[in-house]
C-alpha positions, 0 to 999 in steps of 0.5 A: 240078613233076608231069612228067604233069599231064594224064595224072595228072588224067585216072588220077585221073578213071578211077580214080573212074570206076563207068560200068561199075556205075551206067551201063552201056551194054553188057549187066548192070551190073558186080556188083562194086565197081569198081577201075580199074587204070592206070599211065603218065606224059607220059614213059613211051615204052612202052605195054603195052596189055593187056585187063583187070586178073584176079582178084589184080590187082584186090585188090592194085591193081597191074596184072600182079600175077600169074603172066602178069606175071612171064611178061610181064617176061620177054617184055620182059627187064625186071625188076619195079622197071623194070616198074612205072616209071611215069616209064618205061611205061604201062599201059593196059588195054582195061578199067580194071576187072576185068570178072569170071568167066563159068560156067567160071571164065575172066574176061570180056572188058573192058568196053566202055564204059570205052575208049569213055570213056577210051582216047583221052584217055589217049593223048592224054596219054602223047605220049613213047610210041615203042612199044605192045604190042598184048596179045591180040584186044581191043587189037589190034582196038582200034589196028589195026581191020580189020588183026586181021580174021583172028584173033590167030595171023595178027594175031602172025605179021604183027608185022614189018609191023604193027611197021614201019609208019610211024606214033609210036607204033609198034604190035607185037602179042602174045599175052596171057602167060597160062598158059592160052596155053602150048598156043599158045606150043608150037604157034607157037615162031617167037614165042620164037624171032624176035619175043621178041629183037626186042621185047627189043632194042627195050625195051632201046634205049628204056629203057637200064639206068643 
């Protein structure tokens, strides 16, 4: 028997999703043919709620195929088999699509009819979830609201409150892994140094290895 019904049924609906392409509410349509990315399952205890799958991720179809998804893996201390366990973690990103690349050539941010149309119902399918990590400025405004009014840096250096308020699931917030972030990795060390050990404490108390 399907373990995850409702979140299946409802991927399944996202992943035929083209709002952003035919009906778009928030500026030009989306120039390039939709690919919706997800993973979860009813059983997943960890979410990783990120911002929008980037250039290779939207060929190959897997979310974090990419460089910030190996970087990523070794925030958590998980390797790549227990990372796309859909049984065991969740993949929500702010927008499904990868939402293109502006005149510099960085991508843009997700688009926003697509959480406005899906982020809650998708949570209301994943109700194992004890843990989700806030990636970047999109999700935490999204889940903390007026908690990421003083921009990400604060939002981060907050994390022991954000991550022991009493609410399921708990939220912790994180930069985004990108390489582009390495200036910023350098410049706040007390993120590898206190936060990383307490995140992989955490990931290993809810998916021990077997």
């Amino acid at each position: 028997m399907n373990p995850s019904p409702a979140f299946d049924d409802l991927a399944g609906q996202l992943r035929a999703c083209r709002i952003c392409r035919d009906a778009p509410r928030y500026g030009t349509a989306l120039p390039h043919e939709p690919r919706p990315i997800i993973q979860g399952s009813a059983t997943a205890r960890l979410c990783i709620a990120s911002q929008a799958p980037g250039t290779r991720a939207h060929a190959s179809g897997i979310p974090f195929d990419d460089r910030s998804g190996t970087r990523l893996r070794d925030w958590l201390g998980v390797d790549r088999a227990t990372f796309y366990d859909a049984s065991k973690v969740a993949i929500v990103p702010m927008g499904s699509c990868f939402p293109g690349q502006d005149a510099k050539g960085g991508d843009l941010g997700p688009r926003r009819e697509c959480a406005e149309a899906w982020r809650r119902p998708l949570f209301e399918a994943l109700p194992g979830l004890d843990l989700v990590l806030l990636i970047g400025q999109y999700a935490q405004a999204w889940h903390l609201g007026d908690g990421s009014r003083d921009g990400l840096t604060q939002t981060v250096r907050r994390w022991r409150e954000i991550l022991s308020q009493p609410q399921k699931p708990r939220t912790l917030p994180l930069p985004h892994p990108s390489w582009r972030n390495n200036g910023w990795l350098k410049t706040n060390a007390w993120f590898e140094a206190e936060l990383l050990p307490v995140l992989r404490a955490e990931v290993r108390r809810m998916l021990p290895e077997r």
